[in-house]
C-alpha distance (Angstrom), angle and dihedral (degrees) to the residues before:
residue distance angle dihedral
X1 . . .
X2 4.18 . .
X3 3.41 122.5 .
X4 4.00 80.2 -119.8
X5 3.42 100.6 51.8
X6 4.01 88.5 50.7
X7 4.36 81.0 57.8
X8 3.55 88.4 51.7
X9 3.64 102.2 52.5
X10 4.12 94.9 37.6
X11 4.05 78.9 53.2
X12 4.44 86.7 48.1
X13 3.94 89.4 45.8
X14 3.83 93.0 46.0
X15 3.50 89.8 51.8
X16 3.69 95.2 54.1
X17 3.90 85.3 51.2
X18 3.21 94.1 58.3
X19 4.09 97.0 49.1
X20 4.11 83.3 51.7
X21 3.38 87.6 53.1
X22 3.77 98.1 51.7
X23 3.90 84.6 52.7
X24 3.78 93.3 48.2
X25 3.89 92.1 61.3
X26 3.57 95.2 52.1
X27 4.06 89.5 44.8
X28 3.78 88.5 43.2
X29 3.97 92.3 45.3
X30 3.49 100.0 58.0
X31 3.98 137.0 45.1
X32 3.19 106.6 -86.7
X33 3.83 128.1 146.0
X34 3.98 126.0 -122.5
X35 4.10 92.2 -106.6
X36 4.09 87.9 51.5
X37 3.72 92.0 46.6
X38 4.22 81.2 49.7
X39 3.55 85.7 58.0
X40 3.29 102.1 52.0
X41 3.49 94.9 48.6
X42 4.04 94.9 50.6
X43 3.62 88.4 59.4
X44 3.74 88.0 56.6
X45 3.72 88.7 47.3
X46 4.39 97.2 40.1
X47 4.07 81.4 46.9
X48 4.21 98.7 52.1
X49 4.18 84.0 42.5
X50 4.07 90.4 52.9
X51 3.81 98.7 38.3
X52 3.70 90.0 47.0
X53 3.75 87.2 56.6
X54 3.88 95.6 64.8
X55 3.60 100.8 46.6
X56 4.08 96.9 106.9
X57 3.89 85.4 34.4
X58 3.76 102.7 58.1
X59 3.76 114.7 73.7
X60 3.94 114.9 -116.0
X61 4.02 88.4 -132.8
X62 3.66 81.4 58.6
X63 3.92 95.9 51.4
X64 3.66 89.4 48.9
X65 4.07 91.5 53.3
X66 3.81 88.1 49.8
X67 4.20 84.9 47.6
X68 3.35 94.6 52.8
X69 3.75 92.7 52.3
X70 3.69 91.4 57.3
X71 3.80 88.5 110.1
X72 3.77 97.3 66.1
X73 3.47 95.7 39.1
X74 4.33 87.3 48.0
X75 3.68 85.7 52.5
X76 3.54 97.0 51.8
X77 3.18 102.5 49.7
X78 3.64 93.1 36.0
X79 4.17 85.6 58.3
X80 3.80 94.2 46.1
X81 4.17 88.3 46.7
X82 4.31 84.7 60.4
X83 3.43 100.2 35.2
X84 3.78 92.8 52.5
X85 3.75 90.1 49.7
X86 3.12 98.7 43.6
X87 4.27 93.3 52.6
X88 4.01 81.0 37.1
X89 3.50 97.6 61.5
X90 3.63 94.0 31.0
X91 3.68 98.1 61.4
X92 3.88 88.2 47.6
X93 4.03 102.9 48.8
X94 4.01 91.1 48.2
X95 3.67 113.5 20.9
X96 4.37 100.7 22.7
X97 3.39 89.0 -136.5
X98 4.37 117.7 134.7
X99 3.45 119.2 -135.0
X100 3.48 88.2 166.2
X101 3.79 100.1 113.1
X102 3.96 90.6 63.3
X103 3.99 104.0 32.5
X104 3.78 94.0 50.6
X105 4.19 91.0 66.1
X106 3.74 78.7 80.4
X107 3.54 97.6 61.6
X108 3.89 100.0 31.1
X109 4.05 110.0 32.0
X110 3.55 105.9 81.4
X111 3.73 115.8 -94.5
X112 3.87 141.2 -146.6
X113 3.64 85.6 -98.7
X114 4.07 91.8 47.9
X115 3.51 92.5 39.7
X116 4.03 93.1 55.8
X117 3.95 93.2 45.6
X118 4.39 89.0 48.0
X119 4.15 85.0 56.0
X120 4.06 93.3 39.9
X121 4.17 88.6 46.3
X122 4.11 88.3 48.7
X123 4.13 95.1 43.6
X124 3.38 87.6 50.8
X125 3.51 97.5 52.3
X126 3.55 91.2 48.6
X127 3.73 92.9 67.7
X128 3.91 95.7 48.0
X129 3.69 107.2 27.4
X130 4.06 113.3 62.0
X131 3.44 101.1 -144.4
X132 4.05 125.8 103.3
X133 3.84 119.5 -83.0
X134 3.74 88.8 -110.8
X135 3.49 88.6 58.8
X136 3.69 94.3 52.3
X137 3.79 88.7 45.5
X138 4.51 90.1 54.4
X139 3.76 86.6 48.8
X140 4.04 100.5 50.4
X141 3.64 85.7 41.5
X142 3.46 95.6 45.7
X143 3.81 92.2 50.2
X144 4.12 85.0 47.7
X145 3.91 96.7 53.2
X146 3.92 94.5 40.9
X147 4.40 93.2 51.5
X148 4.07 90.0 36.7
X149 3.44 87.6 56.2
X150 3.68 112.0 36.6
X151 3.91 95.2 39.3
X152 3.86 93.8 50.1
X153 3.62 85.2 62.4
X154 3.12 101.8 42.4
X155 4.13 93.5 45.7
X156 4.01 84.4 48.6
X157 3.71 91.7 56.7
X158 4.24 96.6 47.0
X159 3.80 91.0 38.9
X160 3.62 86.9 52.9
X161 4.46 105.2 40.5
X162 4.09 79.4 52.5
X163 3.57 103.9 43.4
X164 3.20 106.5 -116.6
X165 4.36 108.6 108.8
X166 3.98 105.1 107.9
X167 3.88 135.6 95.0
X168 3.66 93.2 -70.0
X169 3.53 104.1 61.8
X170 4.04 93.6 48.3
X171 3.58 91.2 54.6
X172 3.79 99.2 47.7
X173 3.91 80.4 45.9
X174 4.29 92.3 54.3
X175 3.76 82.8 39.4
X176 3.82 100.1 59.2
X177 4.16 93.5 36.1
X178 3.43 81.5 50.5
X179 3.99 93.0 60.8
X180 3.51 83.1 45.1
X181 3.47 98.7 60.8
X182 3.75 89.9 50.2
X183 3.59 92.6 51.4
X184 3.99 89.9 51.9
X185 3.66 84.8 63.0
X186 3.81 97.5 71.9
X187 4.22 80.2 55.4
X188 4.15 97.1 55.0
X189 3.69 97.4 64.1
X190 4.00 83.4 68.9
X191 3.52 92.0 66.0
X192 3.78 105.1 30.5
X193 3.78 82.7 101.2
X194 3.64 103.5 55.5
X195 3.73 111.5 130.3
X196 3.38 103.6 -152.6
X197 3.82 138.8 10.8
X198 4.36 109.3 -77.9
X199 4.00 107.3 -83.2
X200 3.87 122.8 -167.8
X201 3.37 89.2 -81.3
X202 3.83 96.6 70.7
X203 3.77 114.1 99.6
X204 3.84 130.6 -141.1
X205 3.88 130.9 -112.8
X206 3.75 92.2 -155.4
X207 3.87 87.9 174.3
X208 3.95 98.3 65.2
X209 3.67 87.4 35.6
X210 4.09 87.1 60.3
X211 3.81 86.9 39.3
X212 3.94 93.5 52.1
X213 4.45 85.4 48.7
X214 3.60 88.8 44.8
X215 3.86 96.6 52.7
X216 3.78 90.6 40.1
X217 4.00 92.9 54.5
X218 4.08 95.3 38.9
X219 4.33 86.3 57.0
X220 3.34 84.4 48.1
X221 3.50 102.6 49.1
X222 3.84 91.1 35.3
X223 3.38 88.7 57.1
X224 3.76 104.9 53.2
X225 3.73 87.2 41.4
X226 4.02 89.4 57.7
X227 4.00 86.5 50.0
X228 3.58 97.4 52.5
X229 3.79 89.4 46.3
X230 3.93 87.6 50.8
X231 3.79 96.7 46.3
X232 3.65 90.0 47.3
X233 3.72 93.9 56.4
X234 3.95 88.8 53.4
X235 3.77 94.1 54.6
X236 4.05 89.1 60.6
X237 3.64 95.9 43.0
X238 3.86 83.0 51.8
């Protein structure tokens, strides 16, 4: 194995990461209990396992179709993420009432968007790694299920020892990944045009990938510091 293709599949793992992440802070945001958060992150794990399965079945003129409509799907999901929020939060700050436990799927089932990336991360490893698909499938899964499941818990317990685990917080969370998604559209035209899945040979931008992280963390973090700020200003007016 290259010293390149060992880049490429550190960048495929990371990726992964981050998608279990993005399902942690929805698990971790709202009340759910340990099994349900086991759930969650089986379907993750059943999902990697299947996908992984149809990587030498599904044409490649067929994953580039699916590619290209990445911008529909992006601004679906992207749509759903802010309108969710938006109700989420909503129906907290003026009624007290948690919707949580339904508006969250958006943020922590997997998605069109999710699904795609779990079958590009596995058909990629297929080419480089040489082990079977099912393999491939077990280890993405694997790597889903363990993340889901430890982060939730651990995003539970900080959003919780600082105040900030209710409605609220989970939809400015869907809110600002859902400007993120949006803003990843202006990046898939660049690769709309790709001729063939990524091979070894491919090379990494490592900057825009730190840019893209750093982005997605500062809306985050902007957001739940805006939400505090608001909340606070309600408990002096009351």
């Amino acid at each position: 194995m290259t010293g390149v293709s060992e880049i490429v599949i550190f960048g495929i793992f990371t990726g992964v990461v981050i998608l279990a992440l993005k399902t942690s802070l929805g698990c971790g945001l709202t009340n759910l209990r340990k099994r349900e958060v086991v759930y969650v992150a089986s379907i993750y794990l059943c999902a990697s396992v299947i996908l992984s399965q149809f990587v030498d079945v599904i044409p490649l003129d067929v994953t580039q179709n699916v590619l290209a409509s990445g911008l529909t799907m992006h601004i679906i999901v992207a749509s759903g993420l802010i309108y969710s929020g938006i109700i989420t939060k909503k129906e907290w700050l003026s009624r007290g009432k948690d919707i949580s436990r339904k508006t969250f799927l958006w943020l922590s089932l997997p998605c069109p968007v999710c699904l795609l990336a779990t079958f590009l991360a596995c058909s990629v490893l297929s080419k480089i790694m040489s082990i079977s698909n099912l393999a491939i499938g077990v280890l993405v899964g694997m790597i889903f299920f363990v993340i889901i499941c430890a982060f939730s818990l651990t995003f539970a317990k900080i959003a919780a020892s600082i105040n900030i685990k209710n409605p609220s917080s989970l939809g400015t969370a869907m809110i600002m990944f859902g400007l993120f998604y949006f803003l990843s559209i202006l990046l898939i035209p660049a690769y709309v045009q790709i001729e063939s899945v990524p091979v070894p040979e491919s090379t990494i931008d490592t900057r825009d990938t730190g840019i893209s992280l750093l982005v997605m963390v500062s809306l985050i973090g902007l957001g739940i510091i805006i939400d505090r700020m608001k909340r606070r200003r309600m408990k002096e007016v009351y």
